[in-house]
PDB file of N, CA, C and O in Angstrom:
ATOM      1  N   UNK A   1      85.189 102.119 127.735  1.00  0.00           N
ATOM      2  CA  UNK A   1      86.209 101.788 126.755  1.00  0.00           C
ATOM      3  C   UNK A   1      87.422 102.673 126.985  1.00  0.00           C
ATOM      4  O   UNK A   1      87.361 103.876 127.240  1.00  0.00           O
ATOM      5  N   UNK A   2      88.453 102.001 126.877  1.00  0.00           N
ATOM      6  CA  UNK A   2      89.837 103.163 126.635  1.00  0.00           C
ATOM      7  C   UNK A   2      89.913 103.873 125.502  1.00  0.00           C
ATOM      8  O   UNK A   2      89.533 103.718 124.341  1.00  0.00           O
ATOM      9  N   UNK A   3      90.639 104.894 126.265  1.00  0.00           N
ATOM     10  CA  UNK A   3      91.699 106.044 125.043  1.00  0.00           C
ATOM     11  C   UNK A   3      91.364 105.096 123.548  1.00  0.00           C
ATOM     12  O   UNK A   3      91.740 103.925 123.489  1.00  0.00           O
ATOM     13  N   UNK A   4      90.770 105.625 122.612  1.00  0.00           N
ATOM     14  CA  UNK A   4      91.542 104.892 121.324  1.00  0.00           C
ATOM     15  C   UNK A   4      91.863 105.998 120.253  1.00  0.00           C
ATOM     16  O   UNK A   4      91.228 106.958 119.817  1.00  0.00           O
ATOM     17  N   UNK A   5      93.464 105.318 119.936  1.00  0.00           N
ATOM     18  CA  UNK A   5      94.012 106.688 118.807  1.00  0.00           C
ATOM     19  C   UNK A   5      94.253 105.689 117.435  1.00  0.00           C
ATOM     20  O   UNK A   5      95.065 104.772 117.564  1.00  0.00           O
ATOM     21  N   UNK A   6      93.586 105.852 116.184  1.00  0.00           N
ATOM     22  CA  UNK A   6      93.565 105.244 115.322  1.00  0.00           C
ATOM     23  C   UNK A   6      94.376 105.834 114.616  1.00  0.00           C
ATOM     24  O   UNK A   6      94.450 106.991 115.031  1.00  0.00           O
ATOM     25  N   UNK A   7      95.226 105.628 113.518  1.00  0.00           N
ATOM     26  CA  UNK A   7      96.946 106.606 113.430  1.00  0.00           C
ATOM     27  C   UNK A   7      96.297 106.363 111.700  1.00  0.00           C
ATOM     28  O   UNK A   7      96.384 107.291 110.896  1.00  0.00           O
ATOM     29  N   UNK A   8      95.768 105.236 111.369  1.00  0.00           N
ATOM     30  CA  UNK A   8      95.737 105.257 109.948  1.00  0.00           C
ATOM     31  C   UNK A   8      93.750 105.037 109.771  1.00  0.00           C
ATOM     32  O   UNK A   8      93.420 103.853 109.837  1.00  0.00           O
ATOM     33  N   UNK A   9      93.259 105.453 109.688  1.00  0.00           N
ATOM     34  CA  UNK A   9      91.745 105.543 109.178  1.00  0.00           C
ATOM     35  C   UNK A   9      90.998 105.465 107.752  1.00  0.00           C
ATOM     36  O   UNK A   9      90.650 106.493 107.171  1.00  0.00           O
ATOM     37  N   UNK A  10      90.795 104.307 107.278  1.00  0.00           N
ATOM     38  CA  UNK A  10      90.475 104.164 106.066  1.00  0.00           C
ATOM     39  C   UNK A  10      88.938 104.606 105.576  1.00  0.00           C
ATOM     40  O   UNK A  10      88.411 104.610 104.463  1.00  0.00           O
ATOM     41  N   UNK A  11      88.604 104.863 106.498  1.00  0.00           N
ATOM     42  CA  UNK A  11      86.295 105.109 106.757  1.00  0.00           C
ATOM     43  C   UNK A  11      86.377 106.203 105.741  1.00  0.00           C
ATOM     44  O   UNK A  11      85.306 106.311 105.146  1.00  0.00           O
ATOM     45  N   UNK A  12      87.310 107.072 105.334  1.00  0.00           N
ATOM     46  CA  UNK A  12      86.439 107.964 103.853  1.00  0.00           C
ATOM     47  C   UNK A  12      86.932 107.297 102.929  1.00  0.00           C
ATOM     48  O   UNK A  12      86.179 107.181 101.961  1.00  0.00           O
ATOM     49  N   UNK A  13      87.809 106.857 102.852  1.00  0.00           N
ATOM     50  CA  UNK A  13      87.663 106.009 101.758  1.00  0.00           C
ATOM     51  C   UNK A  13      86.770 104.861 101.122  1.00  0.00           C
ATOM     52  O   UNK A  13      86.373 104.585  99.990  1.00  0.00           O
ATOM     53  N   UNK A  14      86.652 104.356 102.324  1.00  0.00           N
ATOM     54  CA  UNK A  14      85.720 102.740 102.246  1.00  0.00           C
ATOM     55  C   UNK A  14      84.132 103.352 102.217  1.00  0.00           C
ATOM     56  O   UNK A  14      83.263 102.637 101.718  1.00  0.00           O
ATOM     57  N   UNK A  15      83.675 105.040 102.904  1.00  0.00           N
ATOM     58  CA  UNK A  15      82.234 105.226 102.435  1.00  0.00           C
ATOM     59  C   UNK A  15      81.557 104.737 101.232  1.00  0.00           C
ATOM     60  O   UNK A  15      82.059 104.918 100.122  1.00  0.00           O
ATOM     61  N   UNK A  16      80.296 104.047 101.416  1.00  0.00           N
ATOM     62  CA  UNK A  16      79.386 104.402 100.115  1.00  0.00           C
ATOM     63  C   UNK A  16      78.807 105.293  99.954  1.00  0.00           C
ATOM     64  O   UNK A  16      78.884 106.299 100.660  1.00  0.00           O
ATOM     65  N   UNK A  17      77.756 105.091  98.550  1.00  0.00           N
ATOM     66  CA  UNK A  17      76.776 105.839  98.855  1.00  0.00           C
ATOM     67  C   UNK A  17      75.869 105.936  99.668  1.00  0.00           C
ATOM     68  O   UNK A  17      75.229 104.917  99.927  1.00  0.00           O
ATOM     69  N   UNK A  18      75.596 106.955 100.197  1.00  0.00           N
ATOM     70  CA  UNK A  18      74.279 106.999 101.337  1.00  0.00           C
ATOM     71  C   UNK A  18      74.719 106.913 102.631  1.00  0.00           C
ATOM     72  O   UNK A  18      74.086 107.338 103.597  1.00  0.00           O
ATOM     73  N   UNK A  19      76.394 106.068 102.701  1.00  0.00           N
ATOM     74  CA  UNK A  19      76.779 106.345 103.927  1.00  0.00           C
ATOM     75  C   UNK A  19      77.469 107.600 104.352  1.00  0.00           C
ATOM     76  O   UNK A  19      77.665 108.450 103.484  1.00  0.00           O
ATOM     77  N   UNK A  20      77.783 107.780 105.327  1.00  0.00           N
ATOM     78  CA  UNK A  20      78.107 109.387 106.447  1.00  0.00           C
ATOM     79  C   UNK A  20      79.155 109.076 107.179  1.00  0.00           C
ATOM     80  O   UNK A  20      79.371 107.950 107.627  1.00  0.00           O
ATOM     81  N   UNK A  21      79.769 109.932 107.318  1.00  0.00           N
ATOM     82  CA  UNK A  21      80.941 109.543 108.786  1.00  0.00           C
ATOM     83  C   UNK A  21      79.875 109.566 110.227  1.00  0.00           C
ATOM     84  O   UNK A  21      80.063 109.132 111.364  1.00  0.00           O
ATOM     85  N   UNK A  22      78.748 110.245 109.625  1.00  0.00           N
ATOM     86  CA  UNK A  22      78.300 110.266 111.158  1.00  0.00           C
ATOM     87  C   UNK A  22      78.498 109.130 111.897  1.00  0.00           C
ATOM     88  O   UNK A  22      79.199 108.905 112.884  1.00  0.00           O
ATOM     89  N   UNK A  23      77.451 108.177 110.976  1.00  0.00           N
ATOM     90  CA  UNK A  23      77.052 106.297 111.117  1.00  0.00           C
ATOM     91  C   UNK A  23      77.155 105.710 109.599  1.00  0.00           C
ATOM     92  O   UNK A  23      76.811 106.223 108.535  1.00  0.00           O
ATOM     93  N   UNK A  24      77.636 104.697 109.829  1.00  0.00           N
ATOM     94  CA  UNK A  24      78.524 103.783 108.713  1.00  0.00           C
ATOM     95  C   UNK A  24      78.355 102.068 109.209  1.00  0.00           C
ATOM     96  O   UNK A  24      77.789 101.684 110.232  1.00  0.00           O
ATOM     97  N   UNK A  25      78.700 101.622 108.668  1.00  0.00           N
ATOM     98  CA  UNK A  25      78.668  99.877 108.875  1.00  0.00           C
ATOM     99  C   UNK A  25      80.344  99.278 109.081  1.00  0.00           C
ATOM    100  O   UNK A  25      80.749  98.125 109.229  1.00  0.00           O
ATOM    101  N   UNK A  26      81.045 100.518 109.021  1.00  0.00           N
ATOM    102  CA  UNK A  26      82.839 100.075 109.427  1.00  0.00           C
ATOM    103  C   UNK A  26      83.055 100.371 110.474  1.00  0.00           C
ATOM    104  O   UNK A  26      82.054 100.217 111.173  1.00  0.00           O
ATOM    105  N   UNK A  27      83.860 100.730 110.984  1.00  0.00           N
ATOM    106  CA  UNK A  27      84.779 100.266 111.991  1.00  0.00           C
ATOM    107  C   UNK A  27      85.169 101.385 113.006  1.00  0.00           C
ATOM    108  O   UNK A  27      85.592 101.303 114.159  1.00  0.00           O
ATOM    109  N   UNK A  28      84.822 102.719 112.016  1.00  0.00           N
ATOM    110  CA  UNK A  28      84.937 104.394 112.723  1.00  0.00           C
ATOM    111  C   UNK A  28      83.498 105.053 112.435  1.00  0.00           C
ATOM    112  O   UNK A  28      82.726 104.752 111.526  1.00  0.00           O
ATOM    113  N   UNK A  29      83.385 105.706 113.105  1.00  0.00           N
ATOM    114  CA  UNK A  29      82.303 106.613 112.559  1.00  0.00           C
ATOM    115  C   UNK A  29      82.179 107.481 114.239  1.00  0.00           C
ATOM    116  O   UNK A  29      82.714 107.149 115.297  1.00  0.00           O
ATOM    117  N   UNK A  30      81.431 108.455 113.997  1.00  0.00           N
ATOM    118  CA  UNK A  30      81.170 109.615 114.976  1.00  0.00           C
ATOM    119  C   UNK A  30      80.293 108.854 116.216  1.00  0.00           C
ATOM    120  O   UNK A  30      80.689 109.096 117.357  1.00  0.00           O
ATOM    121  N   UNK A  31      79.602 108.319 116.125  1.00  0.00           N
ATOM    122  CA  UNK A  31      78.738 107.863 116.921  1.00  0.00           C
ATOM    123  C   UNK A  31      79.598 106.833 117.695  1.00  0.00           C
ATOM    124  O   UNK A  31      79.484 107.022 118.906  1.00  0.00           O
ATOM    125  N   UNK A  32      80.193 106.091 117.473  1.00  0.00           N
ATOM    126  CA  UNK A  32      81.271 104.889 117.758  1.00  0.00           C
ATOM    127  C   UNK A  32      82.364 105.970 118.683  1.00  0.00           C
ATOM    128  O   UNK A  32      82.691 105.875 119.866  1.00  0.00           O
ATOM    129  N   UNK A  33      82.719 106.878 117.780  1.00  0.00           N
ATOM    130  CA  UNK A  33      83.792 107.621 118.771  1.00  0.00           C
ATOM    131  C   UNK A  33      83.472 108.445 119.971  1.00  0.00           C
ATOM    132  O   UNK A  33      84.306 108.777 120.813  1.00  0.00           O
ATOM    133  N   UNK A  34      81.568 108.907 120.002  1.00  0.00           N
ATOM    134  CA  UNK A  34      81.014 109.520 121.070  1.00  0.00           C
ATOM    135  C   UNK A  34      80.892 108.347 121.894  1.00  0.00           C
ATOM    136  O   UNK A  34      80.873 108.515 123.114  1.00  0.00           O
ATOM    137  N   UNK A  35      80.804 107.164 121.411  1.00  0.00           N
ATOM    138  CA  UNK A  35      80.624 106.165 122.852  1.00  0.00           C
ATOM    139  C   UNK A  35      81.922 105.848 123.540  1.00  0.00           C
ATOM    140  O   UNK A  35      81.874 105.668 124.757  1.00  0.00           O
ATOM    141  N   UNK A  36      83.155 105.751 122.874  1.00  0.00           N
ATOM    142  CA  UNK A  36      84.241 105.924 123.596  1.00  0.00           C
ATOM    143  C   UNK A  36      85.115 107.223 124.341  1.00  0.00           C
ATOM    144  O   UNK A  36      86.179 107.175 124.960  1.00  0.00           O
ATOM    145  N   UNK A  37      84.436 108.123 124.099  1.00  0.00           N
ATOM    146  CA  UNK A  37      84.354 109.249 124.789  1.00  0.00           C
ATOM    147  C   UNK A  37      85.843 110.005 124.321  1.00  0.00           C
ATOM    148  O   UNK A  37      85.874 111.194 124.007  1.00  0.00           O
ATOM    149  N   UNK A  38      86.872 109.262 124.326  1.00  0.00           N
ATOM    150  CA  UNK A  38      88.447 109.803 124.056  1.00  0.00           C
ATOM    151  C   UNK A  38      88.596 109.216 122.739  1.00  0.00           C
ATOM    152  O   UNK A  38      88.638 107.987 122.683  1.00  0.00           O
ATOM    153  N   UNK A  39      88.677 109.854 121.729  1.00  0.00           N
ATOM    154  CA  UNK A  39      89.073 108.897 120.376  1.00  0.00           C
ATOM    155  C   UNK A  39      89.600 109.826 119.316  1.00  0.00           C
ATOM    156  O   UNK A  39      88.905 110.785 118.978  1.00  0.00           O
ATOM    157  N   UNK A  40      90.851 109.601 118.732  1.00  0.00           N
ATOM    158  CA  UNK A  40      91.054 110.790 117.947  1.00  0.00           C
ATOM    159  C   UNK A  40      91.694 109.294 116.601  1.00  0.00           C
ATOM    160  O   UNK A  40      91.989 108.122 116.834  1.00  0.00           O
ATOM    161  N   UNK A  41      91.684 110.025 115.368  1.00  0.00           N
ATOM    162  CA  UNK A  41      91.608 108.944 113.934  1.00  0.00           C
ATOM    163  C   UNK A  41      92.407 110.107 113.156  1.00  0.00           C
ATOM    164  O   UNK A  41      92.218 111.322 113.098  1.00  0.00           O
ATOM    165  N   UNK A  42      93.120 109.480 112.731  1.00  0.00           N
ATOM    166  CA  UNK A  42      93.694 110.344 111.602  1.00  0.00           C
ATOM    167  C   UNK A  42      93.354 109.271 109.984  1.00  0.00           C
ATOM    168  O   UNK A  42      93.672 108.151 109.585  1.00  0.00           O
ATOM    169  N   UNK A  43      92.513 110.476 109.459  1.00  0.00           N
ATOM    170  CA  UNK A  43      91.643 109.683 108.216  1.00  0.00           C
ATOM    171  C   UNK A  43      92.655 109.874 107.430  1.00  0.00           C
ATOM    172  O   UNK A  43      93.471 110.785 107.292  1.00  0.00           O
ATOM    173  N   UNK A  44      92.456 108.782 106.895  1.00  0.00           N
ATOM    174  CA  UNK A  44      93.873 108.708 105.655  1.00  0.00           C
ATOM    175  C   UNK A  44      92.237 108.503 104.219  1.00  0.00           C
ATOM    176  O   UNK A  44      91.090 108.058 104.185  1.00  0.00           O
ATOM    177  N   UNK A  45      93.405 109.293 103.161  1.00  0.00           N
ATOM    178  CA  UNK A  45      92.703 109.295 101.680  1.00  0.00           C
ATOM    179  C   UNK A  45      93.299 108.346 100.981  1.00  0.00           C
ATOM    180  O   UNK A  45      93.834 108.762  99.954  1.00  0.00           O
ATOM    181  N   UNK A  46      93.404 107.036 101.216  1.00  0.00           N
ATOM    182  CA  UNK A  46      93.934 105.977 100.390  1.00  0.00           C
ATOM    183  C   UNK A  46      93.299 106.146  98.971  1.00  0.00           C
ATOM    184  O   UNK A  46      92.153 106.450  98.642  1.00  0.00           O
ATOM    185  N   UNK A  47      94.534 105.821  98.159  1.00  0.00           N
ATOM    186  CA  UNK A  47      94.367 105.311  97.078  1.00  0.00           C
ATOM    187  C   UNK A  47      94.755 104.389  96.098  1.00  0.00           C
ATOM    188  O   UNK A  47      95.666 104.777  95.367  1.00  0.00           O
ATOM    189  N   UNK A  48      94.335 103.348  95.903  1.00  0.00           N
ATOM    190  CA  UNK A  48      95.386 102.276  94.800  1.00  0.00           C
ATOM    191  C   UNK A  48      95.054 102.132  93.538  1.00  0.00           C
ATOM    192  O   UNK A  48      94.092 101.654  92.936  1.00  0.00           O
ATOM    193  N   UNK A  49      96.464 102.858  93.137  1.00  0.00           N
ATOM    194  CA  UNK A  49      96.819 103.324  92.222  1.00  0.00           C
ATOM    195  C   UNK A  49      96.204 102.958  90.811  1.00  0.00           C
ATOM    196  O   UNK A  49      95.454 103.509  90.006  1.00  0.00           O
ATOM    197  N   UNK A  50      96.823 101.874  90.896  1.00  0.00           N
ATOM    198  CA  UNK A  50      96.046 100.592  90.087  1.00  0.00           C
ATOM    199  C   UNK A  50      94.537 100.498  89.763  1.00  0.00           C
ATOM    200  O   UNK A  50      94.284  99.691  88.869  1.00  0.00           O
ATOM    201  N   UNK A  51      93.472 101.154  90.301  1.00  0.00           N
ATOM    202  CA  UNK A  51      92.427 100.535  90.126  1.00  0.00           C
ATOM    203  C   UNK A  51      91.834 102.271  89.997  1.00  0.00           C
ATOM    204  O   UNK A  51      90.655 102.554  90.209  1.00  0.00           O
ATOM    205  N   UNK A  52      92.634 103.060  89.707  1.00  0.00           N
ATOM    206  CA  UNK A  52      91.863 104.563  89.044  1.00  0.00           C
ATOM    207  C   UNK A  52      92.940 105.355  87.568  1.00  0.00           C
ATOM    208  O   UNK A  52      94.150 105.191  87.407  1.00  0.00           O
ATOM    209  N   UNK A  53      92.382 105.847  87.053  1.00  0.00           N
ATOM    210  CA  UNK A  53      92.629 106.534  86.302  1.00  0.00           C
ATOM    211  C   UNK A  53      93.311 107.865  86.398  1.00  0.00           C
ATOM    212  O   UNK A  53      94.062 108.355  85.555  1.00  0.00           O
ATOM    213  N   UNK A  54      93.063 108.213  87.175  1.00  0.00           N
ATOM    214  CA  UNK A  54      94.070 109.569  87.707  1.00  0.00           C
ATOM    215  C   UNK A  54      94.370 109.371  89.876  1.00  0.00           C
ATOM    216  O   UNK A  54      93.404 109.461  90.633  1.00  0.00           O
ATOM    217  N   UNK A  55      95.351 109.201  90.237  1.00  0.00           N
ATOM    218  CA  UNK A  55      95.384 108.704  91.490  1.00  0.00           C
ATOM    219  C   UNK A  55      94.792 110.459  92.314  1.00  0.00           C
ATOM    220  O   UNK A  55      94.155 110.664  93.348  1.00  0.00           O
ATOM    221  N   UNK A  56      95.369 111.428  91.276  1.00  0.00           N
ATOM    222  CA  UNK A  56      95.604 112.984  91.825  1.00  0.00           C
ATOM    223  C   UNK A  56      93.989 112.822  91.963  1.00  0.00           C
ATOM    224  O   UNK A  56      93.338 112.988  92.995  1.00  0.00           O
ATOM    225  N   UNK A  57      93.637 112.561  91.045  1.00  0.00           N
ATOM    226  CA  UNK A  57      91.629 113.470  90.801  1.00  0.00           C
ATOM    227  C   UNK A  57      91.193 112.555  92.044  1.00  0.00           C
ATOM    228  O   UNK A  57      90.702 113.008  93.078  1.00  0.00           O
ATOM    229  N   UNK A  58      91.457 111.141  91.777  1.00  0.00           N
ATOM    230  CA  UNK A  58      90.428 110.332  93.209  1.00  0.00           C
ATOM    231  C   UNK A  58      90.817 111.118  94.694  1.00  0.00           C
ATOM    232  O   UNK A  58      90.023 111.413  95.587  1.00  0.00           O
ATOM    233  N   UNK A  59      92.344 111.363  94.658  1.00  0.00           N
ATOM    234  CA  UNK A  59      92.496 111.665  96.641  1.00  0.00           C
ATOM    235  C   UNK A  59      91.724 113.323  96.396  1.00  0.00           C
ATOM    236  O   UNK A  59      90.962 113.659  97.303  1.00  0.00           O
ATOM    237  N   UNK A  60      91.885 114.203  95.363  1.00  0.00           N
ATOM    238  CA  UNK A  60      90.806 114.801  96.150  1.00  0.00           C
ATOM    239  C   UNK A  60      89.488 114.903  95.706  1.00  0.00           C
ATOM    240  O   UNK A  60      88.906 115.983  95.807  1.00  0.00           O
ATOM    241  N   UNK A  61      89.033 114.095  95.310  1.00  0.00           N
ATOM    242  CA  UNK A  61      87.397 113.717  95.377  1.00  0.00           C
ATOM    243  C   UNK A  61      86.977 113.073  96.707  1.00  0.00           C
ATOM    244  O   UNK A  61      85.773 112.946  96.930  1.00  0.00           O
ATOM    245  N   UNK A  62      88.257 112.486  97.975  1.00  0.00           N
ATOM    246  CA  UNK A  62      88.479 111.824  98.389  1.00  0.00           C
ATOM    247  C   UNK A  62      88.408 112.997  99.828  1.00  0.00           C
ATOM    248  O   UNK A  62      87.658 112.794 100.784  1.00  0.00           O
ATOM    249  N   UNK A  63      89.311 114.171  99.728  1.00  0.00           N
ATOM    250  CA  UNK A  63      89.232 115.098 100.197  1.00  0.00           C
ATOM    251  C   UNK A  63      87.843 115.974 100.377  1.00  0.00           C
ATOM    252  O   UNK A  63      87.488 116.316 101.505  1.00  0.00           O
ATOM    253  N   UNK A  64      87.164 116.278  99.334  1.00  0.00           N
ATOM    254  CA  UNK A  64      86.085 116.562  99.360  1.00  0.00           C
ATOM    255  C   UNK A  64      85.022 116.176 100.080  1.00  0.00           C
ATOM    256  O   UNK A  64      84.116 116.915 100.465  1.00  0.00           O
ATOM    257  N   UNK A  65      85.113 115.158 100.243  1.00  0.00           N
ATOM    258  CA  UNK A  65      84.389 114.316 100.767  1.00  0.00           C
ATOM    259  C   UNK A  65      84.647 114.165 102.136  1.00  0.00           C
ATOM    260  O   UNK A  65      83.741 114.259 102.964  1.00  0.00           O
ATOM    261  N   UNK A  66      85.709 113.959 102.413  1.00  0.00           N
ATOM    262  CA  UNK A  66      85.858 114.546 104.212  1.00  0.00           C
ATOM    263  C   UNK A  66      85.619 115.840 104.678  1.00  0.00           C
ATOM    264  O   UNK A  66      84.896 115.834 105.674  1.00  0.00           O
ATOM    265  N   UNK A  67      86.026 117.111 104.251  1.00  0.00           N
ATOM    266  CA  UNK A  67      85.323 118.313 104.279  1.00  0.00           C
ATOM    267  C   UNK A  67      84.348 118.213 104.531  1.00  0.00           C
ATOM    268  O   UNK A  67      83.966 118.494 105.667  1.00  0.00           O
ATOM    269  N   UNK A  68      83.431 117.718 103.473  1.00  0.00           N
ATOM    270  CA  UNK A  68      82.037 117.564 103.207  1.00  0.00           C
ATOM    271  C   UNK A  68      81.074 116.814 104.696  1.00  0.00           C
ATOM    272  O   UNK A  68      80.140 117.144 105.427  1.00  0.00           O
ATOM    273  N   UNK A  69      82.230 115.381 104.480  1.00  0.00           N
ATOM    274  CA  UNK A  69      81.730 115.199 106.198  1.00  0.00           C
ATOM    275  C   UNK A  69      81.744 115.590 107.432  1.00  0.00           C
ATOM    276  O   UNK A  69      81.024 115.291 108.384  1.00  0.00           O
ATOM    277  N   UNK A  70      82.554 116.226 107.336  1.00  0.00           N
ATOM    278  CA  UNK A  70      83.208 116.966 108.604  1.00  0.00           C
ATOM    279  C   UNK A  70      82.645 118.054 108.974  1.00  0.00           C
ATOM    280  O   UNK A  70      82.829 118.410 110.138  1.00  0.00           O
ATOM    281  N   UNK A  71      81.432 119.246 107.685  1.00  0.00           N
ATOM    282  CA  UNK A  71      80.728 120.059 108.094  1.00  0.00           C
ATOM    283  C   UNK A  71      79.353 119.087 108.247  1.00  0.00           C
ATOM    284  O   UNK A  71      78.365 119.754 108.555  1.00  0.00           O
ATOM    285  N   UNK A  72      79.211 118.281 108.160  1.00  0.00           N
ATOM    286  CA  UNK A  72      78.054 117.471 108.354  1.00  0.00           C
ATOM    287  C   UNK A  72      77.502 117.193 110.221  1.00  0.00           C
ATOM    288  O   UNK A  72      76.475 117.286 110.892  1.00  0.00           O
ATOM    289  N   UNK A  73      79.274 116.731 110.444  1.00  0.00           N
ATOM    290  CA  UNK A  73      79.177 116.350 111.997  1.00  0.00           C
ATOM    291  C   UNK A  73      80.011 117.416 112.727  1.00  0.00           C
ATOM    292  O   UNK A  73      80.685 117.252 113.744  1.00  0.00           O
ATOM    293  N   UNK A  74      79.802 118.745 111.885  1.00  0.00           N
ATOM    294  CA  UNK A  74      80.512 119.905 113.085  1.00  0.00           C
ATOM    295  C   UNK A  74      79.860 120.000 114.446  1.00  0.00           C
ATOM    296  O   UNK A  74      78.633 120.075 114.382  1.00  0.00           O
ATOM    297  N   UNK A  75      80.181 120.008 115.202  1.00  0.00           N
ATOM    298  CA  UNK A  75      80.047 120.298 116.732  1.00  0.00           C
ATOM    299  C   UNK A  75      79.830 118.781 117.140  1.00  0.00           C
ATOM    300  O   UNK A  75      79.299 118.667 118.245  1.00  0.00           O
ATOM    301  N   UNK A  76      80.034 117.949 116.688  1.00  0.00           N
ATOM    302  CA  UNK A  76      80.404 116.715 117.078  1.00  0.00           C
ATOM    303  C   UNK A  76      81.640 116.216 117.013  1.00  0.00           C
ATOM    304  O   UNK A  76      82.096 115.401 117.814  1.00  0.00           O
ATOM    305  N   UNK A  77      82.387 116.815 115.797  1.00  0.00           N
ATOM    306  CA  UNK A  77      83.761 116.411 115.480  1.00  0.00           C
ATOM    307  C   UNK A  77      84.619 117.713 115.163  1.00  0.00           C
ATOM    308  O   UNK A  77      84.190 118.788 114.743  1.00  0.00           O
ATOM    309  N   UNK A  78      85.860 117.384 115.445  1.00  0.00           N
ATOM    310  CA  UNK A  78      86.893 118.489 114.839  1.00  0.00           C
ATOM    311  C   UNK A  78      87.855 117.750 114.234  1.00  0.00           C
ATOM    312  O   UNK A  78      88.053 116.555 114.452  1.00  0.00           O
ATOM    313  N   UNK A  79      88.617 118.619 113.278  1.00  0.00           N
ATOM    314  CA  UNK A  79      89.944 118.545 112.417  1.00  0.00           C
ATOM    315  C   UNK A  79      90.893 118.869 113.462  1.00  0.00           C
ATOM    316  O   UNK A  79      90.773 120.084 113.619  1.00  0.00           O
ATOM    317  N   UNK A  80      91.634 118.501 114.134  1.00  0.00           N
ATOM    318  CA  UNK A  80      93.246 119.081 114.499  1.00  0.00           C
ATOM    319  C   UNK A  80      94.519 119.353 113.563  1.00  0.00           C
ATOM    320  O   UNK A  80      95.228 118.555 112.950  1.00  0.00           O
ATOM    321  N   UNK A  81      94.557 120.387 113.635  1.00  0.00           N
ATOM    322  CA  UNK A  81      95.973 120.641 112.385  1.00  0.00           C
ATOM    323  C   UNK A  81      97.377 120.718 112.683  1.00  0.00           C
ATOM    324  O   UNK A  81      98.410 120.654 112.016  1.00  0.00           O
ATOM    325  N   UNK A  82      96.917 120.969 114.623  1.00  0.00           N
ATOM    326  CA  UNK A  82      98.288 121.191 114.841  1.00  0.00           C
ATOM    327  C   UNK A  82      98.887 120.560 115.910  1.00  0.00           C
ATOM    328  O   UNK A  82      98.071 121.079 116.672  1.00  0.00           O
ATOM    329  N   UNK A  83      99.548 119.932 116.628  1.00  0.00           N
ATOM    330  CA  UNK A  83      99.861 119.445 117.672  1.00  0.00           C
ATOM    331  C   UNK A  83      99.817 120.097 118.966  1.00  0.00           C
ATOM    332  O   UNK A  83     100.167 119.487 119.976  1.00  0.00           O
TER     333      UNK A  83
END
């Protein structure tokens, strides 16, 4: 497979319960990006607006939750912060 750079990443948002960034039933996940060998995603914390009660509290419950995944699949995955 080629290079793939995903610029907008919706997979923490769209998690359920029980699902993982490791392996998921969408479209990104860790395992998907170890088979393409080059793959970098910039996870976006969507939120619409409309359908929560506080937009602030969901993105970082939203946040949390990538953290959360992200020490899950450490040494499989990294954060880049900087260019």
């Amino acid at each position: 497979m080629d290079t793939m750079i995903d610029l907008h990443c919706d997979t923490i948002s769209r998690l359920k319960e029980g699902e993982t960034l490791l392996h998921d039933n969408l479209s990104v996940d860790v395992e998907k990006m170890e088979k393409n060998h080059k793959s970098t995603s910039c996870f976006a914390m969507f939120v619409m607006k409309s359908e929560v009660k506080s937009p602030w509290t969901r993105v970082n419950e939203l946040h949390d939750r990538f953290k959360t995944e992200m020490e899950k699949c450490s040494g499989r995955i990294r954060q880049v912060r900087t260019v």
